[in-house]
C-alpha positions as CSV (number, residue, x, y, z in Angstrom):
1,X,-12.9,-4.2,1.1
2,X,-11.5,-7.0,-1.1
3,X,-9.0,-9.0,0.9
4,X,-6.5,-11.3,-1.0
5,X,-4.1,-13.7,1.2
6,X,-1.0,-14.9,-0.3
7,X,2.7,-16.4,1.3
8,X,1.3,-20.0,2.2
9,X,3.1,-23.3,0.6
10,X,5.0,-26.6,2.2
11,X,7.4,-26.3,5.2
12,X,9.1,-28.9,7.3
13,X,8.1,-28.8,10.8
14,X,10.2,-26.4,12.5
15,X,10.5,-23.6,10.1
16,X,8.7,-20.4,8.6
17,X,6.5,-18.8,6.8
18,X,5.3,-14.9,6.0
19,X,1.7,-14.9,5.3
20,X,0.8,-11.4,3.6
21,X,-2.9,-10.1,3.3
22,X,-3.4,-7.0,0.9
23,X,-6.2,-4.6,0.9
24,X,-8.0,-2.6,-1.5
25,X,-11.3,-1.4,-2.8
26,X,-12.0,0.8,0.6
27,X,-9.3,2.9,2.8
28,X,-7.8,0.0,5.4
29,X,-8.4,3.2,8.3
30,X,-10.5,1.6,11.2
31,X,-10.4,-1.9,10.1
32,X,-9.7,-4.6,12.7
33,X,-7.6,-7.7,10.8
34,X,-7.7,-11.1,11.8
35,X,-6.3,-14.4,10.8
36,X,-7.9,-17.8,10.6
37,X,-7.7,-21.3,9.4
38,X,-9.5,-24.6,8.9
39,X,-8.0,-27.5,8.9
40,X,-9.5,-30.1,6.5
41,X,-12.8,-31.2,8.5
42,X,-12.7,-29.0,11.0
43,X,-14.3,-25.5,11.8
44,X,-12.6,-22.7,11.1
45,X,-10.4,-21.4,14.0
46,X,-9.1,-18.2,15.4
47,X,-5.8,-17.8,14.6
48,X,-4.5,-13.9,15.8
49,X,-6.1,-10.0,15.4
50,X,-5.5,-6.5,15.4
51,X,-7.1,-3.8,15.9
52,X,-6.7,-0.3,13.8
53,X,-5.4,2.4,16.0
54,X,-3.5,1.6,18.5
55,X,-2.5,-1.5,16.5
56,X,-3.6,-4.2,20.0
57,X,-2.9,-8.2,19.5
58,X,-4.5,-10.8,20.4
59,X,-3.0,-14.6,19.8
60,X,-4.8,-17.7,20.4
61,X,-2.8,-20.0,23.2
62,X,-1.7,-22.4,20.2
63,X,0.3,-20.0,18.6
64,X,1.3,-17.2,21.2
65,X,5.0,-17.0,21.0
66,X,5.3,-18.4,17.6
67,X,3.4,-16.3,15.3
68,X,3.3,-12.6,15.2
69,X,0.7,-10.3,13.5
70,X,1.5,-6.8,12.0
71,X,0.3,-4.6,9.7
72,X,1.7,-1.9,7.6
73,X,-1.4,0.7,7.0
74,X,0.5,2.4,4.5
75,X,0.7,-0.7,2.1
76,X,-3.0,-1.8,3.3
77,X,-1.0,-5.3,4.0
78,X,-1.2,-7.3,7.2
79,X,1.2,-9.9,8.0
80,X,1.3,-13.3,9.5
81,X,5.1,-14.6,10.7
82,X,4.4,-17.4,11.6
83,X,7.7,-19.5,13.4
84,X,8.6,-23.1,14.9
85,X,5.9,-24.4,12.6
86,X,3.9,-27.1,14.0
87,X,2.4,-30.3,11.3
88,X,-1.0,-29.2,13.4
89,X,-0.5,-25.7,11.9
90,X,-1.4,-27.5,8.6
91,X,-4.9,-25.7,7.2
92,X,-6.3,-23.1,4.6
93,X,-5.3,-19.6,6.4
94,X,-8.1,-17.1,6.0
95,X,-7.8,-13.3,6.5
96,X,-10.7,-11.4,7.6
97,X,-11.8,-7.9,8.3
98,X,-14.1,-5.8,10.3
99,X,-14.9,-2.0,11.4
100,X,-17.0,-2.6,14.2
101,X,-16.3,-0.3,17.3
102,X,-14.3,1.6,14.6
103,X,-11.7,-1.1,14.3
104,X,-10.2,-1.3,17.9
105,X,-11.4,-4.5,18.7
106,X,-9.2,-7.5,17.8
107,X,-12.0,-10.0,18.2
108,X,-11.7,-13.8,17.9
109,X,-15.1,-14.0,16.7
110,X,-15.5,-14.9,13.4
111,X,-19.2,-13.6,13.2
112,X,-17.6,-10.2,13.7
113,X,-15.4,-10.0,10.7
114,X,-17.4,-9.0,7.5
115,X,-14.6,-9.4,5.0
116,X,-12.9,-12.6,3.8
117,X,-10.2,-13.2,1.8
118,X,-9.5,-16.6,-0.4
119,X,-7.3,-18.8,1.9
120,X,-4.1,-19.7,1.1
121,X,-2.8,-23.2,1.7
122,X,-0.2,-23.7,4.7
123,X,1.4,-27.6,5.0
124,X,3.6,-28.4,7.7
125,X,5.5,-31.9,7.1
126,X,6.8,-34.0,10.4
């Protein structure tokens, strides 16, 4: 599975952005998708997953009830809304997959998910 992230750029705080991460190379079926990020010098950090079939959520407590995952298995995209942006939302955001368990868990793990995409660039400004 290749896994390219796109949708990222420079937003004052407050405002929105639609991350988008497309599939392809290998059916999306039974994948688990999760989002990440790393802020410069820091580890990269669990951001939200879901699981394949039934499509299960799972936010970290620094974005729960601002930023929603989806994903539309028919386009092989998922999707990243990601509202009342925060400066500390500032980081490269990383998509990631995985078929372990065949895809229903929606780890926060990182050493679960198998596929990477590039990163795409999210700046918050105060």
């Amino acid at each position: 599975v290749q896994l390219q992230a796109s949708g990222g750029g420079l937003v004052q705080a407050g405002g929105s952005l639609r991350l988008s991460c497309a599939a392809t190379g290998r059916s999306f079926s039974n994948y688990a998708m999760g989002w990440f990020r790393q802020a410069l010098g820091k580890e990269r950090e669990f951001v939200a997953a879901i699981s394949w079939s039934p499509a299960n959520t799972y936010y970290d407590g620094s974005v729960k009830g601002r930023f929603t995952i989806s994903r539309d298995n028919a386009k092989n995209t998922v999707y990243l809304q990601m509202n009342d942006l925060k400066p500390e939302d500032t980081a490269v955001y990383y998509c990631a997959a995985h078929s372990a368990y065949g895809g229903s868990w929606a780890s926060r793990d990182k050493g679960v998910y198998n596929y990477w995409g590039q990163g795409t660039q999210v700046t918050v400004s105060s």
